[in-house]
Residue, then its C-alpha position, 0 to 999 in steps of 0.5 A: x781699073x786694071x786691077x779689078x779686071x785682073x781680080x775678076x779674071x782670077x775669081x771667075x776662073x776660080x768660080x768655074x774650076x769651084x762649079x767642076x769640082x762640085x759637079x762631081x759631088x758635094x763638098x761642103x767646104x767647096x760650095x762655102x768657098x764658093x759662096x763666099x768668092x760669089x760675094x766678092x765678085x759683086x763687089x768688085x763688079x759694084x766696085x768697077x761700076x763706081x769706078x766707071x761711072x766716076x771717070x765718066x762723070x765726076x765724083x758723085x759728092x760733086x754732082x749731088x751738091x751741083x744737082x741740089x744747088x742747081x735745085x735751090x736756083x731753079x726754086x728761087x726763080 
């Protein structure tokens, strides 16, 4: 989890100091740079949420196959 804040911290950083330098005028290689640390900060947002979310409840593997047993016994009763 530290890692990703701290790759997230880097890339927003980059993203604004990107943002100044085509404020001054278009650079076709800034904005591709651009796009593609866009891309990688969803995915490490994607990544950090996944990660949040299986500290908090559990691996999602697990909770499917509790939720779909849970279901075959509440259809059985």
């Amino acid at each position: 989890m530290e890692q990703i804040h701290t790759e997230l911290d880097r890339a927003t950083e980059r993203r604004s100091e990107l943002w100044h330098l085509l404020s001054n005028g278009h650079d076709a290689t800034l904005s591709d740079e651009l796009h593609e640390l866009e891309g990688r900060i969803g995915r490490l947002w994607d990544e950090h949420r996944s990660l949040k979310a299986q500290q908090r409840f559990g691996d999602r593997d697990e909770i499917i196959k509790r939720a779909r047993h849970e279901e075959r016994l509440a259809r059985a009763a």
